[in-house]
N, CA, C and O atoms as a MOPAC input file, in Angstrom:
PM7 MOZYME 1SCF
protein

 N     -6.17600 1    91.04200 1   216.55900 1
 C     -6.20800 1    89.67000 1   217.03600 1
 C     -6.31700 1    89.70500 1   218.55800 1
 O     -5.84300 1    90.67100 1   219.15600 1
 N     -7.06800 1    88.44900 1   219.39900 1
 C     -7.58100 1    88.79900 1   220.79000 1
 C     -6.21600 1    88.48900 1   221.38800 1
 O     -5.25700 1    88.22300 1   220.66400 1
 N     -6.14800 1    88.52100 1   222.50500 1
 C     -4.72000 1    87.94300 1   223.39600 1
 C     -4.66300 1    86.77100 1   223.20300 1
 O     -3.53800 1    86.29000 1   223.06700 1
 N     -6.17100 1    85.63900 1   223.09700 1
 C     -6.32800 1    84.80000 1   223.56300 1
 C     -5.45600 1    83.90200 1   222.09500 1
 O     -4.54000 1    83.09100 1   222.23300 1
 N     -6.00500 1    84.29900 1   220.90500 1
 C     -5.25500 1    83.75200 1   219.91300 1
 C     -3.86000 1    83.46300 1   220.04000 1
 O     -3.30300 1    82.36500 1   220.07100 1
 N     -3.18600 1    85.09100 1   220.13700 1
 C     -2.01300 1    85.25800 1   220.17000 1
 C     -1.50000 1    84.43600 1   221.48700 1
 O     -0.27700 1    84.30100 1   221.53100 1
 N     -2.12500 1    83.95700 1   222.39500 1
 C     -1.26800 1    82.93400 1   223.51000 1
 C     -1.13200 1    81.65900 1   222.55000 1
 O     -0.05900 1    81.05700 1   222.52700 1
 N     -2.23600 1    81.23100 1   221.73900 1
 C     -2.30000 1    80.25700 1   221.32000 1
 C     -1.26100 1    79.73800 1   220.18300 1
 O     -0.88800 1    78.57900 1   220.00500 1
 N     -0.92000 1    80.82000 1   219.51500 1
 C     -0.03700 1    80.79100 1   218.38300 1
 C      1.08200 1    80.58400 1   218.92000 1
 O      1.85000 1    79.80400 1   218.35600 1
 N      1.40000 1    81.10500 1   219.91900 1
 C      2.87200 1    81.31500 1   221.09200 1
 C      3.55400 1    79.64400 1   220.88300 1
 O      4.57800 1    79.03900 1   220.56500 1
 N      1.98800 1    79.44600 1   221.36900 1
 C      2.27100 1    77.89600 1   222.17500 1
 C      2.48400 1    77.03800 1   220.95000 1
 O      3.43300 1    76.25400 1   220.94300 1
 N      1.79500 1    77.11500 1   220.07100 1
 C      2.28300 1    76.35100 1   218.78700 1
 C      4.07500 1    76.87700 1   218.29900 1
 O      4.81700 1    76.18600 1   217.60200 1
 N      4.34400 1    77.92100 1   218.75100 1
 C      5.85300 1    77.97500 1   218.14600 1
 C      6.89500 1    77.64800 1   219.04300 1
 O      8.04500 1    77.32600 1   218.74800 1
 N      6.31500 1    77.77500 1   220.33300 1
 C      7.12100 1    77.39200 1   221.58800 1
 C      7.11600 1    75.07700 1   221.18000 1
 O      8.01200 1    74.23300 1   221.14800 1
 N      6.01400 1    75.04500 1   221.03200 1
 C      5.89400 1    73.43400 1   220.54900 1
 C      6.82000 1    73.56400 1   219.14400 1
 O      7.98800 1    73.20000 1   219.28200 1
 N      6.50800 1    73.94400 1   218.08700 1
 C      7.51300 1    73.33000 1   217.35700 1
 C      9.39200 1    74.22500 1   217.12200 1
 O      9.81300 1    74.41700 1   215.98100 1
 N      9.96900 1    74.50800 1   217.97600 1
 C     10.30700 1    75.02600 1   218.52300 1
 C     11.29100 1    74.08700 1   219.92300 1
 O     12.47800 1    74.00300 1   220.24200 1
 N     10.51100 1    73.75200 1   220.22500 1
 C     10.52500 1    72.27600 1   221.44500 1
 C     10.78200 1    70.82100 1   220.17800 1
 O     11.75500 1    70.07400 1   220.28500 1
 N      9.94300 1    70.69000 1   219.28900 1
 C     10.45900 1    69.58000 1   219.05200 1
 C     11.62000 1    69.76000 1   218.12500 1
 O     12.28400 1    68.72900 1   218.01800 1
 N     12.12400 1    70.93900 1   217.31100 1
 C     13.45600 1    70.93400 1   216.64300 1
 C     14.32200 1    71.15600 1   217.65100 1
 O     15.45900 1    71.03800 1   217.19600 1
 N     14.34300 1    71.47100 1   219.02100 1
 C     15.69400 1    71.35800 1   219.73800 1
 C     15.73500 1    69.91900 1   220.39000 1
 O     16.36500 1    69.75400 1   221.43500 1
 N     15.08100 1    68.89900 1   219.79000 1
 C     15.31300 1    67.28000 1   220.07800 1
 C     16.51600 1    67.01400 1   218.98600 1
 O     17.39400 1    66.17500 1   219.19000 1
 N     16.46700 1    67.64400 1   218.07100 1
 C     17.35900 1    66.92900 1   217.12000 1
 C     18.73900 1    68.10900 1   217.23000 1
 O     19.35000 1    68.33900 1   216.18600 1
 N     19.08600 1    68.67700 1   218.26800 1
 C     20.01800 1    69.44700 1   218.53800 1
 C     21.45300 1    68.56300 1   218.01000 1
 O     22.40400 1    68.62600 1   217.23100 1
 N     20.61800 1    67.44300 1   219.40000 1
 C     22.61100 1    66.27700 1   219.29400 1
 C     22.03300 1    65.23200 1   218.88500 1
 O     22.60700 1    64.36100 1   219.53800 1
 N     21.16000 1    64.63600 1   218.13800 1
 C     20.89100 1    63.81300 1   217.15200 1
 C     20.56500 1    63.67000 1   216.16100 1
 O     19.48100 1    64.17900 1   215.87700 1
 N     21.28600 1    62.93100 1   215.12100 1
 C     20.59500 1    63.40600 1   213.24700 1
 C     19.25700 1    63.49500 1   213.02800 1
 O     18.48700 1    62.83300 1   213.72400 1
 N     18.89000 1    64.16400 1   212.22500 1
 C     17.54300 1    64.24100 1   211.89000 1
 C     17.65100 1    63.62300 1   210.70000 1
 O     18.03400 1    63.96000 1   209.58000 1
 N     16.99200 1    62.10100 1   211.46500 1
 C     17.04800 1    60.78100 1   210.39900 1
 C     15.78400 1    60.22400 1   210.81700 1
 O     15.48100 1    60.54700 1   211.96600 1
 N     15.04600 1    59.55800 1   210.28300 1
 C     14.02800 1    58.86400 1   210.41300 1
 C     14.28600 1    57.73600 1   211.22600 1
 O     13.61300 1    57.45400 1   212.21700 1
 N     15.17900 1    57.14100 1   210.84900 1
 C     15.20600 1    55.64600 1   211.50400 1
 C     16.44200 1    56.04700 1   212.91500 1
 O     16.94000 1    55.23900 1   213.69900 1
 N     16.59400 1    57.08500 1   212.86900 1
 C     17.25400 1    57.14000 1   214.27200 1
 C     16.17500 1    57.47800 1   215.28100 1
 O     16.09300 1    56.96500 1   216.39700 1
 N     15.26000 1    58.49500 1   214.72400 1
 C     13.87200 1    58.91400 1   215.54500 1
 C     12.65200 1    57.76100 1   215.69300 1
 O     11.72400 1    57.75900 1   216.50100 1
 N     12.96400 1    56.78300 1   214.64000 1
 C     12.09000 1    55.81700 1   215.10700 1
 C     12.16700 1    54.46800 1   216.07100 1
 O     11.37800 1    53.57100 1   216.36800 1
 N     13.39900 1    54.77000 1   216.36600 1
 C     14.49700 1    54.08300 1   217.29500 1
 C     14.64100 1    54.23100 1   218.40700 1
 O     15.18900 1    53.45400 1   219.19000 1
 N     13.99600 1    55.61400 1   218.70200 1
 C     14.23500 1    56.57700 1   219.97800 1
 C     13.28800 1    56.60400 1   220.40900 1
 O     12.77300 1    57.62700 1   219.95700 1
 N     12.34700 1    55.95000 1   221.30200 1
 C     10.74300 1    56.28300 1   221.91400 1
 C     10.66100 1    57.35600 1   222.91400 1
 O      9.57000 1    57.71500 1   223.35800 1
 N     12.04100 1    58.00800 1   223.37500 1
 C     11.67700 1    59.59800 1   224.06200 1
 C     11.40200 1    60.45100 1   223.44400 1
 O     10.50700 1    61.29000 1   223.55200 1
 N     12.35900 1    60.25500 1   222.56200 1
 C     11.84000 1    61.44800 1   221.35700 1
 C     10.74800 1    61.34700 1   220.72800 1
 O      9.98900 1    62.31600 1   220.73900 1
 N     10.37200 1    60.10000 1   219.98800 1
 C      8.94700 1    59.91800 1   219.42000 1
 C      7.83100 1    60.50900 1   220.26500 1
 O      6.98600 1    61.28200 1   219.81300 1
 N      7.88900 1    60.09100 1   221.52600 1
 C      6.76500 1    60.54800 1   222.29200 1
 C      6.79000 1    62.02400 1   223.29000 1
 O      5.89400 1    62.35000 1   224.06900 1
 N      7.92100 1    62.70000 1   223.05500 1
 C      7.80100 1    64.35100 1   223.12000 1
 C      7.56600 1    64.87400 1   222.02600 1
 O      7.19600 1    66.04600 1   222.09900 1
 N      7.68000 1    64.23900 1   220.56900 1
 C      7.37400 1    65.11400 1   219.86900 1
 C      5.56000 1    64.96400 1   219.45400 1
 O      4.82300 1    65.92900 1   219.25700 1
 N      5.32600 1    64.13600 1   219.42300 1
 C      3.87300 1    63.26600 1   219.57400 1
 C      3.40600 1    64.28500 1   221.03800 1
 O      2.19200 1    64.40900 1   221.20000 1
 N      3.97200 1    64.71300 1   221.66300 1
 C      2.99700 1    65.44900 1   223.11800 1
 C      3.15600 1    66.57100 1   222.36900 1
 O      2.08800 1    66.44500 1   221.77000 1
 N      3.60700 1    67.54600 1   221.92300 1
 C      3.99400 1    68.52400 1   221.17900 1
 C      3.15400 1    68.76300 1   220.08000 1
 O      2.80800 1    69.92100 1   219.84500 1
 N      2.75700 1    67.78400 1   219.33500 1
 C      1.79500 1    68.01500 1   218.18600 1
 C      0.69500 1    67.88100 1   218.85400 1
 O     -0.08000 1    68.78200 1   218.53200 1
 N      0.24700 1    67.17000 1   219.64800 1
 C     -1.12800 1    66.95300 1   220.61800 1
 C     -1.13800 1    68.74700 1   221.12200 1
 O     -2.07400 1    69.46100 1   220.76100 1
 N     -0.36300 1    69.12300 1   221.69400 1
 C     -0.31300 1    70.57800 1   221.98700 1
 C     -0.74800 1    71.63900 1   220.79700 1
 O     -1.70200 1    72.40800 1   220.67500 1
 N      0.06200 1    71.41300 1   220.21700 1
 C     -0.23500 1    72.54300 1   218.68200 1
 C     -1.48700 1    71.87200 1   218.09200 1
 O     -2.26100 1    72.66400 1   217.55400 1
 N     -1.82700 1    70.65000 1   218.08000 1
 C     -3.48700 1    70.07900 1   217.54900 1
 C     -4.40900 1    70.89100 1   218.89500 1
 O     -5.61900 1    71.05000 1   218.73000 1
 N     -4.02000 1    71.17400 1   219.65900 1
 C     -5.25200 1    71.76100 1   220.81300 1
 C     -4.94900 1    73.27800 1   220.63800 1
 O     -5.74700 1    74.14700 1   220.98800 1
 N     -4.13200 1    73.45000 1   220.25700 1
 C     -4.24900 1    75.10500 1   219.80200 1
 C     -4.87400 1    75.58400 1   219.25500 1
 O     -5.69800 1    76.46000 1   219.51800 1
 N     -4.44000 1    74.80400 1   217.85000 1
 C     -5.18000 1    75.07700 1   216.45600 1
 C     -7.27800 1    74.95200 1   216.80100 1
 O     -8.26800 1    75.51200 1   216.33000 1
 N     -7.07400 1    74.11800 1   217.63300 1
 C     -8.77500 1    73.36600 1   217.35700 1
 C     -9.23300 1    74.58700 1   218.84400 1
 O    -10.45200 1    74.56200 1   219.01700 1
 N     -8.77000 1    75.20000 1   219.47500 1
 C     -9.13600 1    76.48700 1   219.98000 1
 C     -9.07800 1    77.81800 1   219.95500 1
 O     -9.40400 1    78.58000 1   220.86500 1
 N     -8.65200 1    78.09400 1   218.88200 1
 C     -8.58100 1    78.63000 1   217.23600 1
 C     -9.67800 1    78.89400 1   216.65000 1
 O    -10.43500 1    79.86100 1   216.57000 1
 N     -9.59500 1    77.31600 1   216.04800 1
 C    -10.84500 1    77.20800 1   215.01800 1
 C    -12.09200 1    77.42500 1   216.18700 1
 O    -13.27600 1    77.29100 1   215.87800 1
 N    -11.94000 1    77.54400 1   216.65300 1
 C    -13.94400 1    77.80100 1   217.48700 1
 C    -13.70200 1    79.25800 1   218.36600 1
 O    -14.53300 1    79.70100 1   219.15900 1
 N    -12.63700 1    79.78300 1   218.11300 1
 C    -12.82900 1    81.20800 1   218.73700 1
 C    -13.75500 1    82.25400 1   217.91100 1
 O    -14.20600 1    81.94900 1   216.80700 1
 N    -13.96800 1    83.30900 1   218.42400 1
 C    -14.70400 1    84.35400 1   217.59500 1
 C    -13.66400 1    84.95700 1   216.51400 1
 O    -14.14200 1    85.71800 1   215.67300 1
 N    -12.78700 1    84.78000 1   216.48500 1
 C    -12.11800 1    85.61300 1   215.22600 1
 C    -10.99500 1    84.33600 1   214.91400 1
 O     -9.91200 1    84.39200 1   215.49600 1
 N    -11.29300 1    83.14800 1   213.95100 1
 C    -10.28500 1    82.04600 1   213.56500 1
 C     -9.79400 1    83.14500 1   212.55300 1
 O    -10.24500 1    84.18700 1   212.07700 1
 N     -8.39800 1    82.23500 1   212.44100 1
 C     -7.26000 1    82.59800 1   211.49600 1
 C     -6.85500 1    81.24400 1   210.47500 1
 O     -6.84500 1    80.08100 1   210.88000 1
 N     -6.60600 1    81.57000 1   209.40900 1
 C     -6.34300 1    80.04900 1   208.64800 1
 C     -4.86700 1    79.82700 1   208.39100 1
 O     -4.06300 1    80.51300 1   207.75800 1
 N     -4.71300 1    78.61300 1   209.09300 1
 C     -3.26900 1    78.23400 1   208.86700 1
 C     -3.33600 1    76.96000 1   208.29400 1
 O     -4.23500 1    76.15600 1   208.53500 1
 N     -2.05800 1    76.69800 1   207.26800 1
 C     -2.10600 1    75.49600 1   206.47000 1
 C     -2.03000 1    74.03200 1   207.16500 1
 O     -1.33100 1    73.84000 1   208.16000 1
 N     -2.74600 1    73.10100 1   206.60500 1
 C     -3.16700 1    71.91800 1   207.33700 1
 C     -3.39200 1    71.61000 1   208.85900 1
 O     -3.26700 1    70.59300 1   209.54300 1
 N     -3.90800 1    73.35700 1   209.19800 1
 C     -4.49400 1    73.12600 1   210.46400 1
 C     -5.69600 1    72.09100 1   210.77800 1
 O     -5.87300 1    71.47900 1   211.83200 1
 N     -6.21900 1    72.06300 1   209.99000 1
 C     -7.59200 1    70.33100 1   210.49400 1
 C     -6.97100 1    69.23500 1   210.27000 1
 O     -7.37100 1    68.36800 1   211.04600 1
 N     -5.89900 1    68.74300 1   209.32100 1
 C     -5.21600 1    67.82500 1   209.67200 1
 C     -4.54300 1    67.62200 1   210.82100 1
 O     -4.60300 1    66.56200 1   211.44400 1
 N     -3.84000 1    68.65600 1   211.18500 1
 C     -3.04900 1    68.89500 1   212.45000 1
 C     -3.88000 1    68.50200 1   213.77600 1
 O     -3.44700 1    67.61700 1   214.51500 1
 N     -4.89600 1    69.07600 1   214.01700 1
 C     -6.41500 1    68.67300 1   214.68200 1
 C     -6.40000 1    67.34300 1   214.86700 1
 O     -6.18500 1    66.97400 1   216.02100 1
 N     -6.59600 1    66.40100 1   213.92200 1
 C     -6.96000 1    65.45500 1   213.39800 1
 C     -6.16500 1    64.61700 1   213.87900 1
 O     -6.45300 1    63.51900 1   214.35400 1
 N     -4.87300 1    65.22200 1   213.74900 1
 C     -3.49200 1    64.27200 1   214.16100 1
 C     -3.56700 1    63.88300 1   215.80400 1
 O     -3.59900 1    62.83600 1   216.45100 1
 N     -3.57600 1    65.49700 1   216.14000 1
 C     -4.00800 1    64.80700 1   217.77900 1
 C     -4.82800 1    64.47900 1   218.20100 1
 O     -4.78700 1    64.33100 1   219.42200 1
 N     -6.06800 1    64.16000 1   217.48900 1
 C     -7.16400 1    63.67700 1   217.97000 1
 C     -6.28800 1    61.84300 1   218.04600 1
 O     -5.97700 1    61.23000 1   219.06700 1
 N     -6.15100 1    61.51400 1   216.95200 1
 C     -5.26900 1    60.04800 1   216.78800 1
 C     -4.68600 1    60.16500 1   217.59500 1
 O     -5.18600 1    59.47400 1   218.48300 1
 N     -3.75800 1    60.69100 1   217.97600 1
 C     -2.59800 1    60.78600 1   219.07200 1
 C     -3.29500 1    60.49800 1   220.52800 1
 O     -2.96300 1    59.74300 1   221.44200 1
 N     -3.97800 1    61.06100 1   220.43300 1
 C     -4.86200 1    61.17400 1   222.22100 1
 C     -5.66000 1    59.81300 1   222.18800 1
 O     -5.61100 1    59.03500 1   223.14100 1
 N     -6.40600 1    59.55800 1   221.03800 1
 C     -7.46300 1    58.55500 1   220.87600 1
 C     -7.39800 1    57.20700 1   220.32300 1
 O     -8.08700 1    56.28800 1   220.76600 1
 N     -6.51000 1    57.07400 1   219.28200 1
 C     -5.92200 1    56.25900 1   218.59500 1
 C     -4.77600 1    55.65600 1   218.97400 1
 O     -4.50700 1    54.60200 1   218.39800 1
 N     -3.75200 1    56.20700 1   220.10600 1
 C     -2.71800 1    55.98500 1   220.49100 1
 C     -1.98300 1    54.64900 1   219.58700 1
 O     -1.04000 1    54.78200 1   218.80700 1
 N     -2.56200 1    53.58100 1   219.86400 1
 C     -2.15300 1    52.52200 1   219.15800 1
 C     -2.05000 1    52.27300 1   217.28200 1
 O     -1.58000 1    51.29100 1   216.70700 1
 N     -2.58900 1    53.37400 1   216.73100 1
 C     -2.56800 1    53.55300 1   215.26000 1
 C     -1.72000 1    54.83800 1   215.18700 1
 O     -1.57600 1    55.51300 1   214.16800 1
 N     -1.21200 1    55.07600 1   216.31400 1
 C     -0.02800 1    56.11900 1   215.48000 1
 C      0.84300 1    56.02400 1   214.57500 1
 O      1.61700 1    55.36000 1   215.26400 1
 N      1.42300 1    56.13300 1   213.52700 1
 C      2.51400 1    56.03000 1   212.60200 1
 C      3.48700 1    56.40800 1   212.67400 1
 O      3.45100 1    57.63300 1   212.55400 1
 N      4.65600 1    55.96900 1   212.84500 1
 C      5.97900 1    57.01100 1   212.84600 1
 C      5.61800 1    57.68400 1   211.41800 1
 O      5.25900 1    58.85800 1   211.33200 1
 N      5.69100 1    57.20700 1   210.80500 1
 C      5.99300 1    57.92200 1   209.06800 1
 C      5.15100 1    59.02800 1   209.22700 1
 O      5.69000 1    60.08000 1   208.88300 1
 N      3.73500 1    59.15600 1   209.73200 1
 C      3.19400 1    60.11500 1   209.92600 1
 C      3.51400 1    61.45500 1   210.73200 1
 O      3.51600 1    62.66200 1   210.49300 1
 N      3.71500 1    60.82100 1   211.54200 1
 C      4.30700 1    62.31200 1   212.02200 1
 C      5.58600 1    62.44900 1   212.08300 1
 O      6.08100 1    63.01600 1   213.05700 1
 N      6.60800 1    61.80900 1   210.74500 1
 C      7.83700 1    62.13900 1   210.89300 1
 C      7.33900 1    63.17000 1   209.46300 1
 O      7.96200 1    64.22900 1   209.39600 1
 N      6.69600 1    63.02200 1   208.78400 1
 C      6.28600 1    63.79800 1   207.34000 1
 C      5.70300 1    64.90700 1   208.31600 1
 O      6.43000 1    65.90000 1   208.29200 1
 N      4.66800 1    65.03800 1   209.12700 1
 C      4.13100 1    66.57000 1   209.62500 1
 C      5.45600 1    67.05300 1   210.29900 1
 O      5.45700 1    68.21800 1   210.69600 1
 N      6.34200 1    66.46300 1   210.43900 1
 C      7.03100 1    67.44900 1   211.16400 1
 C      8.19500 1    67.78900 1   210.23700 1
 O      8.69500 1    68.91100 1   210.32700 1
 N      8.55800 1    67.10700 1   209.55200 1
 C      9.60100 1    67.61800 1   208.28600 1
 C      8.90100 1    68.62700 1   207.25100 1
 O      9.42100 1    69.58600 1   206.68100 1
 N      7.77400 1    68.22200 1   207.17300 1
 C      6.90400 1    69.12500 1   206.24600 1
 C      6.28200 1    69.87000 1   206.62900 1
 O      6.89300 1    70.93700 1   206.57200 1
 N      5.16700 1    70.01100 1   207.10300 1
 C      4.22100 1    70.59700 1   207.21700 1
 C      4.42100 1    71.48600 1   208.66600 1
 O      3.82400 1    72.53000 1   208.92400 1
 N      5.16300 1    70.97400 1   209.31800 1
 C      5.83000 1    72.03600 1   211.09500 1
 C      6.61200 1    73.56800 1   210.28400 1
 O      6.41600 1    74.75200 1   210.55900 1
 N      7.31800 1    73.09100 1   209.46600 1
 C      8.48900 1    74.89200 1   209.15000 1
 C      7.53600 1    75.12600 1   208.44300 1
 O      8.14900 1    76.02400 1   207.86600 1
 N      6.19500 1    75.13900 1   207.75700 1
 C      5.48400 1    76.09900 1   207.08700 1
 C      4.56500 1    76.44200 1   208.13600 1
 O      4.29900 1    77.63400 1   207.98600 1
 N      4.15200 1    76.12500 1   208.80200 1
 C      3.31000 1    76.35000 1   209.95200 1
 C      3.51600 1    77.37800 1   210.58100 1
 O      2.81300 1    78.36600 1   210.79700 1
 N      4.94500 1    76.98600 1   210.98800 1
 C      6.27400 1    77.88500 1   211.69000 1
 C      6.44300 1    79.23500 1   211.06000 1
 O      6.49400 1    80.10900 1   211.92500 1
 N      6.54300 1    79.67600 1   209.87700 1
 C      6.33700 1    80.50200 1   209.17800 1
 C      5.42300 1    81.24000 1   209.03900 1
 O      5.47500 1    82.46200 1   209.17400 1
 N      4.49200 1    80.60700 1   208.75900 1
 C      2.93800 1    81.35600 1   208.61900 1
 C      2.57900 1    81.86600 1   210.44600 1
 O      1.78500 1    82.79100 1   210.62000 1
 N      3.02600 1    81.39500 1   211.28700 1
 C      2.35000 1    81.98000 1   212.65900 1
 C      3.70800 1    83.26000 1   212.96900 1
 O      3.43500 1    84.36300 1   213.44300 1
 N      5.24900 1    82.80900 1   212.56900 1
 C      5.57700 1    84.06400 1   212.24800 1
 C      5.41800 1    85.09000 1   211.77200 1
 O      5.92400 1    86.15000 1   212.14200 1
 N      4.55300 1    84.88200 1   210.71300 1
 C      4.03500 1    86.47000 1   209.57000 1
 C      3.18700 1    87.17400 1   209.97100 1
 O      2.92600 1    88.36400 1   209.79200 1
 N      2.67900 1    86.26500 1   210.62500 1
 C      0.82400 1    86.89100 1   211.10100 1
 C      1.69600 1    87.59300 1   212.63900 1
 O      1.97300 1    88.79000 1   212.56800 1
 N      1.95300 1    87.09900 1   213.49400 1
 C      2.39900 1    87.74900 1   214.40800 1
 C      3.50400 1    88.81000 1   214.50800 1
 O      3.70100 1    89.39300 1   215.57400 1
 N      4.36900 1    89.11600 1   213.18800 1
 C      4.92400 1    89.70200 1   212.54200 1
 C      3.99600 1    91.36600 1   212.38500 1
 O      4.25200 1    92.48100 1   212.83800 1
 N      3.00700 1    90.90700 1   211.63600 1
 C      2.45700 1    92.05400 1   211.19000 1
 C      1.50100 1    92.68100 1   212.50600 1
 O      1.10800 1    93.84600 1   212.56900 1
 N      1.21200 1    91.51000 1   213.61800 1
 C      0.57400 1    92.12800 1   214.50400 1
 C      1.12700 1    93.32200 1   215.42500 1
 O      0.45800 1    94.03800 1   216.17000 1
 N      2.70300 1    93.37000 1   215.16100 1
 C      3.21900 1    94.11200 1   215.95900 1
 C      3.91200 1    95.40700 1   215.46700 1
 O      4.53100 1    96.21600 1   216.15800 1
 N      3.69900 1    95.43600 1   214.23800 1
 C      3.71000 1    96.71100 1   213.43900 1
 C      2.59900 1    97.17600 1   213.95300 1
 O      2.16100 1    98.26800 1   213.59100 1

C-alpha cells in the first residue's frame, strides 16, 4: 500500500476517533446530539473529512474497498453541497452504524500492513 493511502486511512481513524471522543461527557443519545449544534457540526466536519479520504482513495492507483465507502462520499458531498438537506437521523445512523465497521475494517488492513 502507497504512503499516500495509508495517510489517508490515518485520517479517517483519527476522524472517527475525533467524533467518539464528543460523546466522552455526553450520552450517546440521539435527541441529546440533536440538541447540541457543536457537536452536530464537528461531527458533520469529520465525516466531510473521512468522505474526502475515501473519494481520494477511490481515484488513486491502487483503491482499497471499504464498506459503504460511496455512500460515505456521497454523504459529504450533501454535507458540503446540500448543507441545508442534511438530516440528523442520517448521520446519527452513519455514525452508530456504519463508523465502528469502517473503524474496523481500516484497522485490519493496516493491521496486516505492518506484519
Amino acid at each position: 500500500m502507497n504512503v499516500e493511502i495509508k495517510t489517508w486511512l490515518y485520517d479517517i481513524l483519527k476522524a472517527i476517533d475525533e467524533i467518539e471522543s464528543f460523546f466522552s461527557d455526553i450520552p450517546r443519545d440521539f435527541n441529546t446530539y440533536q440538541k447540541d449544534t457543536k457537536t452536530k457540526r464537528a461531527v458533520e466536519r469529520n465525516i466531510e473529512i473521512i468522505g474526502e479520504a475515501m473519494s481520494r482513495i477511490f481515484h488513486s492507483d491502487d483503491p482499497i474497498e471499504l464498506s459503504n465507502s460511496r455512500k460515505i462520499v456521497d454523504t459529504r458531498n450533501r454535507i458540503i453541497h446540500g448543507y441545508d438537506t442534511v438530516s440528523d437521523e442520517i448521520i446519527w445512523a452513519i455514525m452508530i452504524k456504519h463508523l465502528p465497521i469502517l473503524k474496523a475494517e481500516i484497522e485490519k488492513i493496516i493491521s496486516k500492513e505492518r506484519i
